[in-house]
C-alpha positions in Angstrom: 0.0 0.0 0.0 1.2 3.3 -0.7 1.0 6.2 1.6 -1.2 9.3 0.5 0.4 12.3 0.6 -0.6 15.1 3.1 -0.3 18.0 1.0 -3.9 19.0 1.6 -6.4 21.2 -0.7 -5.9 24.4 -0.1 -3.0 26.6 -0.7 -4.3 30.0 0.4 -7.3 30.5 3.2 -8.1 33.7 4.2 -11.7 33.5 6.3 -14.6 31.7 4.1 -12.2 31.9 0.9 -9.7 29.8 -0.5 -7.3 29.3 -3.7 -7.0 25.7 -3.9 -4.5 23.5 -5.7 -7.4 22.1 -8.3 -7.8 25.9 -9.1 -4.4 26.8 -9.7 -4.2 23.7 -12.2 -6.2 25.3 -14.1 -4.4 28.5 -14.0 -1.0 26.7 -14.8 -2.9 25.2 -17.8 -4.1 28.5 -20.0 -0.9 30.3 -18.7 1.2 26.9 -20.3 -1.3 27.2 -23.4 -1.3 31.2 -24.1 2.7 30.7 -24.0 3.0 27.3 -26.4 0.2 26.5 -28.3 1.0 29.8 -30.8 4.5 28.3 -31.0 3.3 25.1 -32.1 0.6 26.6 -34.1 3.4 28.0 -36.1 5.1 24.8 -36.5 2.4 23.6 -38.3 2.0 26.8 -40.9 -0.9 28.7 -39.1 0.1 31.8 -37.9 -2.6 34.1 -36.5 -2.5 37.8 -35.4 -1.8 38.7 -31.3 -5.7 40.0 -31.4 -7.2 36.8 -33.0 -4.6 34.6 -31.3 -6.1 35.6 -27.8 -9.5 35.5 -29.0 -8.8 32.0 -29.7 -7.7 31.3 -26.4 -10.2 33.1 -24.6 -12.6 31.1 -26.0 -11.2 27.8 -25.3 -10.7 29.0 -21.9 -14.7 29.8 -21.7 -15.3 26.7 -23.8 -13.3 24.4 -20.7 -14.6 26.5 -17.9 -18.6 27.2 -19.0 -18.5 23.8 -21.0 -17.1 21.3 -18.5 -19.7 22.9 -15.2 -22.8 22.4 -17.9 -21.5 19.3 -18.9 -21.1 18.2 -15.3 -24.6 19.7 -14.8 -26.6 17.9 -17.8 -24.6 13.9 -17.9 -24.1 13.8 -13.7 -26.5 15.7 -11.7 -29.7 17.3 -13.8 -32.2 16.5 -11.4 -30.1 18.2 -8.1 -29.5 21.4 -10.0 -32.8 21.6 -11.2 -34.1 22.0 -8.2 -31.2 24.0 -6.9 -30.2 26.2 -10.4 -28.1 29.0 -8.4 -26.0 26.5 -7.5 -24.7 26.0 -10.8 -22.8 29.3 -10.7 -22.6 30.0 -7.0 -19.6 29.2 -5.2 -20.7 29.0 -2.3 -23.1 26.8 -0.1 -25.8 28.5 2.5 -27.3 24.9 4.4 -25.6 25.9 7.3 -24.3 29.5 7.2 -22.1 30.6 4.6 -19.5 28.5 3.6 -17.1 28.8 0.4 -16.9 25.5 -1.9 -15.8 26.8 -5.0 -17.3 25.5 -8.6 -17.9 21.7 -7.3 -18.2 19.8 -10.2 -16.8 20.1 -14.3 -16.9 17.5 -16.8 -14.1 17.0 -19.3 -16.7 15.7 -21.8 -19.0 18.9 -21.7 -15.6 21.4 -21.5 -14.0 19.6 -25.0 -17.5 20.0 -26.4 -17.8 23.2 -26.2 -14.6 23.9 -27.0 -14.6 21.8 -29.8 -17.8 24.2 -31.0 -16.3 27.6 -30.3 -13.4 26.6 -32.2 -15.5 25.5 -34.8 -17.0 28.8 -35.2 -13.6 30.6 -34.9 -12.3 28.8 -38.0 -15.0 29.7 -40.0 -15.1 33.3 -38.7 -11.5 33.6 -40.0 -11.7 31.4 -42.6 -9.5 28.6 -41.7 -8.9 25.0 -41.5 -10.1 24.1 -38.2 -8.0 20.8 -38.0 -4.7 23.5 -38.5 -6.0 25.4 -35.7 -7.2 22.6 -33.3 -4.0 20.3 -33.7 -1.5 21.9 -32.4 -3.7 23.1 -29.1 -3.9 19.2 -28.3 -0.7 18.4 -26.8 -1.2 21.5 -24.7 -4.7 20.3 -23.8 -3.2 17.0 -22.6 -1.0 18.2 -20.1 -3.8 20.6 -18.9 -5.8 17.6 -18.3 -2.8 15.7 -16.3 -2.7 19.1 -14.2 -6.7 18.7 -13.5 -5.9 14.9 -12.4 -2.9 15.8 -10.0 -5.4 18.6 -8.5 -8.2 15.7 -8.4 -5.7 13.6 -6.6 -4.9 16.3 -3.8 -8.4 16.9 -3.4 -8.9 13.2 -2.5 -11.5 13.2 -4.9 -12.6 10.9 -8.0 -10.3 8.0 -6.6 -10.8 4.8 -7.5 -12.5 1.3 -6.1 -11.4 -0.6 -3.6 -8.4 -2.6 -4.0 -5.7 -4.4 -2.2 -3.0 -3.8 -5.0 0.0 -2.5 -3.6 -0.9 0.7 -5.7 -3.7 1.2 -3.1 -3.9 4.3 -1.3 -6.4 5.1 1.6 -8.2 8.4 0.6 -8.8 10.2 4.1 -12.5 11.4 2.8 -13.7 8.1 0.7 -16.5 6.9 1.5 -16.5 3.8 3.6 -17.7 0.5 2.6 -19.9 -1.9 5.0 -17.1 -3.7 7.3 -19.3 -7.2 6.9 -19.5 -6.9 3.1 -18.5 -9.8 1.0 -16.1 -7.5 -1.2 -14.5 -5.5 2.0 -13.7 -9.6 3.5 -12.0 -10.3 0.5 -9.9 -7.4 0.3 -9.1 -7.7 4.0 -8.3 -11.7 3.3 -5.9 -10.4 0.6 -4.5 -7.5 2.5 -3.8 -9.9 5.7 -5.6 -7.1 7.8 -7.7 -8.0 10.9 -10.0 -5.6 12.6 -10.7 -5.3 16.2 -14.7 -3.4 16.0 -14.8 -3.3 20.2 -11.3 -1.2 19.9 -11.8 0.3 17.1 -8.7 -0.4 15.4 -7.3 -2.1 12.2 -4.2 -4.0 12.3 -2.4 -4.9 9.5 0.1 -7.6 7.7 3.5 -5.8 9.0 1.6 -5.2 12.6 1.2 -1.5 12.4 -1.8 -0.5 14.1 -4.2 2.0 12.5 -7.3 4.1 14.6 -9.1 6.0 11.8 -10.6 3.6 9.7 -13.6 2.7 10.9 -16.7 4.7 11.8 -20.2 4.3 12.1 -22.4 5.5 9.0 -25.1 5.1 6.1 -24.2 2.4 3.5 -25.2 2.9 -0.3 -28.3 0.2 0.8 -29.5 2.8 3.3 -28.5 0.4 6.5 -26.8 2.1 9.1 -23.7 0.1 9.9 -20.2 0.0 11.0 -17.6 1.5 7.5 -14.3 0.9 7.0 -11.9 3.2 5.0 -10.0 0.4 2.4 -7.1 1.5 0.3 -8.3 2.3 -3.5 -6.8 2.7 -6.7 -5.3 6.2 -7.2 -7.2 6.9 -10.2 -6.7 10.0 -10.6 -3.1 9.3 -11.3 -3.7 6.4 -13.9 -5.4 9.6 -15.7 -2.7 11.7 -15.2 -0.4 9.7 -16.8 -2.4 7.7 -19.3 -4.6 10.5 -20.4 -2.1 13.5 -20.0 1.9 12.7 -20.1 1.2 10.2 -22.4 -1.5 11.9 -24.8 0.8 14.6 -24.7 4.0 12.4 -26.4 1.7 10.9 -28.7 0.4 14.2 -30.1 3.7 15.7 -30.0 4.9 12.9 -32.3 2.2 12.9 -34.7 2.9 16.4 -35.2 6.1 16.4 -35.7 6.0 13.4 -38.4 2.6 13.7 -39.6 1.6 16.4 -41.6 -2.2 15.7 -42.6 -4.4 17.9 -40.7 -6.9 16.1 -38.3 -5.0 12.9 -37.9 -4.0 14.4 -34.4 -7.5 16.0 -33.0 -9.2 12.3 -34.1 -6.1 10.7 -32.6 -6.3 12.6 -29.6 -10.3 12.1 -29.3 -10.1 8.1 -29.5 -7.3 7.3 -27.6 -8.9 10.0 -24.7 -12.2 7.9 -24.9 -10.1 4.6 -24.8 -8.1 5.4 -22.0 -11.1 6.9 -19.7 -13.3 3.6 -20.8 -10.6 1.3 -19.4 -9.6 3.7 -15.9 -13.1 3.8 -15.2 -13.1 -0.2 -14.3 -11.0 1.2 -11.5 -12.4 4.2 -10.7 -15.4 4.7 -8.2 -18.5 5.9 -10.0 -20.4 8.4 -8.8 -22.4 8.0 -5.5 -25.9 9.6 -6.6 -25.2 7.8 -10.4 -23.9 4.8 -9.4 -23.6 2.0 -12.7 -26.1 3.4 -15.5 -25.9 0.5 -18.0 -25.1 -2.6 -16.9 -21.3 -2.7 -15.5 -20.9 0.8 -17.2 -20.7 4.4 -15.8 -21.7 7.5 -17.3 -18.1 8.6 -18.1 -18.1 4.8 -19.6 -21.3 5.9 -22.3 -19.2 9.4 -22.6 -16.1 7.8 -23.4 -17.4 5.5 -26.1 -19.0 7.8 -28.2 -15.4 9.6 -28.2 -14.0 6.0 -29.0 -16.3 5.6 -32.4 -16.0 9.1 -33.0 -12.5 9.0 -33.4 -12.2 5.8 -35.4 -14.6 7.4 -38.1 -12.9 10.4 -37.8 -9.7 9.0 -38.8 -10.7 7.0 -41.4 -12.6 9.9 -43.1 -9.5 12.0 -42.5 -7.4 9.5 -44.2 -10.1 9.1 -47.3 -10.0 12.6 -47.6 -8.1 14.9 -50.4 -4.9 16.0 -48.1 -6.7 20.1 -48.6 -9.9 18.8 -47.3 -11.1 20.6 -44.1 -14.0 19.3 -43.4 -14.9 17.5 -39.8 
């Protein structure tokens, strides 16, 4: 088992507001994109005016932002924010007193969207191709998107299911699984960990001792029983690296030996979809969503639409005349 860092969420707290690490992420990320993605757009023959050039990024930055809270909004969570619409924009939550939480909630799926749209529309405005103009963003994007996951990972949030790999980390805020479960035995079994409810305590294979694990609580069957804190896969990280350091090389070596437009952003859309669709066997789904088609979660469904979308993609791209522009 590996030991979860205690960095903790916040870098900056000054009375009900914070700066928090997931924030600055996505600070680092435009910053890293206004500075490189015109560089790379050069590489690839497109060279664009300062005033257009930070139009462009100004909208992908809207498109991320505005896209990836609706996104969040419509595919996770319609019903709660229908009933509580504020809370879509407001960050800040008023049940008891005023409390600052920030923007809880984006999807990836609903922020490339969007973007995907507005860049659409920028291309036409100014009459370009909007392969040329979306390729060389992508390797940019990818390391955004590892930056998101490292935030997700100090937040202690999105991890994964319950394991007893020696990749397994225990999350201080995951939710707790029902101590007489079938699954938590077996994972104890294979851990060689033995619990002690009357003391309260968890000891395990090498002996050490551990007090925090178990509490009393609601299970996800509405019983109120005794929960233990297991180690889980560090998701996030999987994502970090599968769907950002190593998205990022692949698009950086298409671009630099293939020169047909599109091959990277259909690339880049497949092998995101492919990726998420395998890390989401690890990663816990969503409490209030749960499984939404048979062993499948929604970032599952999301993920293989992006899957088929990219095979087609490709294959039209490689049909295509090499001046063709169209999507």
């Amino acid at each position: 088992m590996l030991p979860f860092p205690d960095i903790g969420p916040t870098v900056v707290e000054i009375g009900a507001f914070q700066i928090r690490w997931y924030a600055l992420a996505y600070v680092f990320s435009f910053v890293l994109g206004y500075i490189f993605i015109r560089r790379t757009q050069k590489q690839r023959g497109l060279k664009l005016s300062k005033e257009a050039y930070e139009s462009l990024v100004f909208l992908l930055m809207v498109g991320v932002i505005v896209g990836g809270r609706l996104g969040y909004v419509l595919f996770y969570d319609l019903g709660y924010y229908l009933h509580h619409p504020l809370r879509i924009i407001l960050p800040f939550n008023f049940d008891n007193g005023f409390t600052f939480t920030g923007i809880m909630g984006m999807s990836f799926h609903g922020g490339a969207l969007m973007a995907v749209l507005l860049g659409i529309w920028f291309a036409r405005k100014h009459k370009i191709s909007f392969f040329r103009l979306a390729d060389p963003v992508l390797p940019w994007a990818a390391i955004g998107l590892a930056l998101g996951r490292l935030g997700n990972f100090i937040n202690g949030e999105l991890y994964g299911r319950v394991t007893a790999s020696r990749l397994g980390m225990i999350f201080p805020d995951a939710q707790g699984v029902p101590l007489q479960g079938e699954q938590t035995q077996r994972v104890l079994g294979e851990l060689g960990w033995s619990v002690n409810q009357t003391a309260g305590t968890v000891t395990t294979a090498a002996g050490d001792t551990l007090s925090n694990l178990l509490h009393r609580g609601w299970d996800n069957a509405g019983q109120y029983a005794t929960l233990i804190n297991l180690p889980r896969h560090p998701s996030q990280l999987y994502e970090a690296f599968s769907e950002g350091i190593l998205m990022a090389v692949i698009m950086f070596v298409i671009l630099r030996y293939v020169y047909r437009d599109g091959i990277a952003f259909w690339t880049f859309v497949g092998f995101y979809g492919l990726f998420r669709f395998l890390i989401e066997f690890v990663r816990q789904p969503d409490a209030h969503l749960g499984f939404v088609l048979g062993p499948l979660t929604m970032g599952q469904l999301l993920s293989s639409a992006m899957i088929i979308a990219g095979v087609v993609g490709l294959w039209l791209r490689f049909r295509a005349r090499e001046t063709s522009d169209a999507i």
